[in-house]
N, C-alpha and C positions, 0 to 999 in steps of 0.2 A: 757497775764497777765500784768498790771499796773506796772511801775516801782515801785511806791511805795510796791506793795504788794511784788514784788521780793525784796524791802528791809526786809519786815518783816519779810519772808521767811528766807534768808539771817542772821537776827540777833537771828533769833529762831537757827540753823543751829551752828552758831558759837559764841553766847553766851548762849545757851542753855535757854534761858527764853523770854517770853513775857507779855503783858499787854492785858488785852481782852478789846473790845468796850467800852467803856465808864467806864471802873475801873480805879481804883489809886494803883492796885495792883500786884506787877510782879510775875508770875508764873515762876518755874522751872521745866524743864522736860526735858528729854532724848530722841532723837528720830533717827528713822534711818529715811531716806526718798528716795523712791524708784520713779525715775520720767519718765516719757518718751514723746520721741516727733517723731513727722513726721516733722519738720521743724528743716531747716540747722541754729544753734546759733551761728555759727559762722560769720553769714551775718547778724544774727537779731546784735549782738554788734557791728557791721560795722557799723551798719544803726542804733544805739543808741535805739534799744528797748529793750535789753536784756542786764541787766550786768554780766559784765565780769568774776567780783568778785563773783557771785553768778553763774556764769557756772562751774567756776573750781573748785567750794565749790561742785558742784552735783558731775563733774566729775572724780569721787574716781575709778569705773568701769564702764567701755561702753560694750553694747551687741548690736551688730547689728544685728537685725531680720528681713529678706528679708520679701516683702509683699507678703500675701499669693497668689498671679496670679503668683509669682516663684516658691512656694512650694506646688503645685498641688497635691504633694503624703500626707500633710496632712487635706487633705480636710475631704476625709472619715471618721478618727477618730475625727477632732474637728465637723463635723455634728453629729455624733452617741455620741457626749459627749453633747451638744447642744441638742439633741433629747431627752434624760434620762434624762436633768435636768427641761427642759422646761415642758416635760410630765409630770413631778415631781409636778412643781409651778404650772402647770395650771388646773390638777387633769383630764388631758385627758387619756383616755384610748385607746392611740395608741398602735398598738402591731410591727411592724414593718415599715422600711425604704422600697421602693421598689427598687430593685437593681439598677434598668434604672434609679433613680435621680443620685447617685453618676457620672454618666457619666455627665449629663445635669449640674450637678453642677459642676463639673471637668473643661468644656469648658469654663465656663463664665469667665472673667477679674478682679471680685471681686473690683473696683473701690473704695468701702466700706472699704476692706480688710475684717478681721475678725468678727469686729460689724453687718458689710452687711450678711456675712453667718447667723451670729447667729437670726438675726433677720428674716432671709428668713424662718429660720428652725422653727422661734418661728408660723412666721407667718402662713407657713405649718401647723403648729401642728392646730392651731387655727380654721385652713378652713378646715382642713384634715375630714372623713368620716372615718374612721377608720384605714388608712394605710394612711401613708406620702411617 
């Protein structure tokens, strides 16, 4: 993200209003803002591309979520939540998982992490003949 736009970010954040593109008009609003990242911000303000000012404005609460290649035990429920939403959107008529993916998906590294799952599952469901 442009330093500028983490200024805007920034003065949305801590004076609660803004100016949209090309208006003469400032808006007020309330927001809460929920952010996350795969990247250490403590090196990006080292290295001047991240301010400071706008790290410790986010950092109210930190949650740290291990990538899913650590948390192998939940693979099976976010595939099967992944399966019922995607069968959902895509109006396939899958009726079940076949037990041997959960192992085959278990093994892999997930480099992706979570997105990577969910996209393998969309893209199963897509190829899929009637059982994923």
């Amino acid at each position: 993200m442009s330093l500028s736009t983490q200024a805007k970010i920034l003065r949305v954040l801590q004076e609660g209003e803004f100016e949209r593109i090309g208006g003469n008009e400032t808006i007020k609003v309330d927001v809460r803002v929920l952010a996350s990242t795969n990247r250490k911000l403590e090196e990006l303000i080292k290295e001047g591309k991240f301010r400071e000012d706008l790290y410790y404005r986010l950092k109210i609460m930190t949650v740290v979520l291990p990538p899913l290649r650590e948390r192998k035990e939940d693979i099976q429920e976010l595939t099967e939540y992944f399966f019922h939403l995607y069968n959902r959107q895509l109006g396939t008529q899958v009726r079940y998982i076949d037990p041997s993916i959960f192992n085959k998906l278990s093994s892999y590294n997930w480099p992706g992490n979570v997105r990577e799952l969910a996209n393998t599952v969309k893209r199963g469901l897509i190829l899929s003949k009637g059982k994923c």
